[in-house]
GUTOR-849315 format. One record per residue (C-alpha): x, y, z; chain; residue in one letter. Coordinates in pm, 1 decimal, padded with zeros to 6 digits. Example, Ala and Ser with C-alpha at 12.3 -4.5 7.8 and 13.67 -1.06 7.14 Angstrom:
BEGIN
((01230.0 -00450.0 00780.0) A A)
((01367.0 -00106.0 00714.0) A S)
% end
This chain:
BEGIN
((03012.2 07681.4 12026.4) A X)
((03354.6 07589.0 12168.7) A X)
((03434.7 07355.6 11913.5) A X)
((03353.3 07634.0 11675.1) A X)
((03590.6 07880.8 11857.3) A X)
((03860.9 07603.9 11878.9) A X)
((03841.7 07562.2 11434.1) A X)
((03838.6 07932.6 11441.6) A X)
((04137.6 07941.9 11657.2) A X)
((04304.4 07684.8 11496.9) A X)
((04255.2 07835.9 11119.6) A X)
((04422.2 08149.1 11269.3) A X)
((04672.6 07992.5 11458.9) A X)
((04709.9 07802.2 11073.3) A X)
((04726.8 08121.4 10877.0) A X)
((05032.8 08298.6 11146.9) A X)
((05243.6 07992.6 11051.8) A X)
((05145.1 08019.5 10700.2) A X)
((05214.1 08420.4 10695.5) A X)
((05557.6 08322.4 10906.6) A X)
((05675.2 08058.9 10711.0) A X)
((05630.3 08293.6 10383.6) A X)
((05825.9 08554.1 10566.6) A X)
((06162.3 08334.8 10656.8) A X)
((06159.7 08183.3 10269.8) A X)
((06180.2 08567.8 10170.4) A X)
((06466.0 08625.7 10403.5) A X)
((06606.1 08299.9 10323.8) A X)
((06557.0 08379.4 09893.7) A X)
((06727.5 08757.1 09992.7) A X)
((07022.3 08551.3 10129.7) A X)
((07079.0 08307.6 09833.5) A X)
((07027.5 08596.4 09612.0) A X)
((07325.2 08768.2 09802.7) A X)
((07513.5 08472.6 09821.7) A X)
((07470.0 08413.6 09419.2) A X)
((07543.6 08748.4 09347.5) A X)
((07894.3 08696.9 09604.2) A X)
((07956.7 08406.9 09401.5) A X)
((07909.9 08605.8 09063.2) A X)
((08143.9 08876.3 09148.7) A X)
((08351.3 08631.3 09253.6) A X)
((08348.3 08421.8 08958.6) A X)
((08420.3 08776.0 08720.5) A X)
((08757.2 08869.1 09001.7) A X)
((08897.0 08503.7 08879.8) A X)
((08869.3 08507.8 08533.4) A X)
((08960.1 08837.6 08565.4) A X)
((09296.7 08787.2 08711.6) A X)
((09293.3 08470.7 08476.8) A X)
((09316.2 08676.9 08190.3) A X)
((09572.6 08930.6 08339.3) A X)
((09829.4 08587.9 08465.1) A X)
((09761.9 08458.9 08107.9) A X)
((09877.2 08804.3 07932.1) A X)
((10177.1 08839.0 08131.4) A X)
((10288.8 08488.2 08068.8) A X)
((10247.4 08562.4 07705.2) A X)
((10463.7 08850.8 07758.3) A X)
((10761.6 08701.4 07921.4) A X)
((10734.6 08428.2 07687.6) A X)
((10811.4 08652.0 07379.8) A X)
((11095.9 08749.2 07651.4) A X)
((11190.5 08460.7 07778.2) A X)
((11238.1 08206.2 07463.4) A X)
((11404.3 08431.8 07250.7) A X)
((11635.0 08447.1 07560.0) A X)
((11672.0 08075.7 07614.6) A X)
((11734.1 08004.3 07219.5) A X)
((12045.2 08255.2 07226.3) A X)
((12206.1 08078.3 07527.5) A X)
((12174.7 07741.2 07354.3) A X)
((12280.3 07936.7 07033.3) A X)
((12600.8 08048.6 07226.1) A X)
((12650.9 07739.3 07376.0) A X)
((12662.4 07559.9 07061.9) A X)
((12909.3 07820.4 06894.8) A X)
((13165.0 07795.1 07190.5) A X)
((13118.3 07390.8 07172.1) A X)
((13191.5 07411.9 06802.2) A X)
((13463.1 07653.5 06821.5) A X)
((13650.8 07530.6 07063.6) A X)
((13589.1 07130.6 07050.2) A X)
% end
């Protein structure tokens, strides 16, 4: 009868681990599935502000070369006008 108590014991002793184990791998899936849905957010905030750096650099390029090709324009009219 002992050894029978000792299976018995054992199977439950089995089935808490089992029942413990299956708990901590939920906790541990609820964690990556906060962690992936961090990374998500985090992954929309960058392309996000990719998009915004990448409109205003289109902007001040429509500023900026129409800019830099009257300088050069000017400097080559006071070159030629006065050399």
């Amino acid at each position: 009868m002992s050894e029978l108590e000792d299976i018995k014991q054992l199977l439950i002793e089995l089935r808490d681990n089992q029942q413990l184990s299956i708990e901590k791998q939920e906790e541990h899936i609820a964690l990556t599935q906060q962690h992936l849905d961090r990374a998500k957010s985090q992954v929309e905030e960058s392309i996000g502000l990719q998009r915004e750096a990448i409109a205003k650099q289109r902007t001040i390029t429509k500023i900026a070369v129409p800019g830099i090709l009257a300088c050069i324009l000017a400097i080559v009219y006071l070159i030629v006008r006065y050399f």
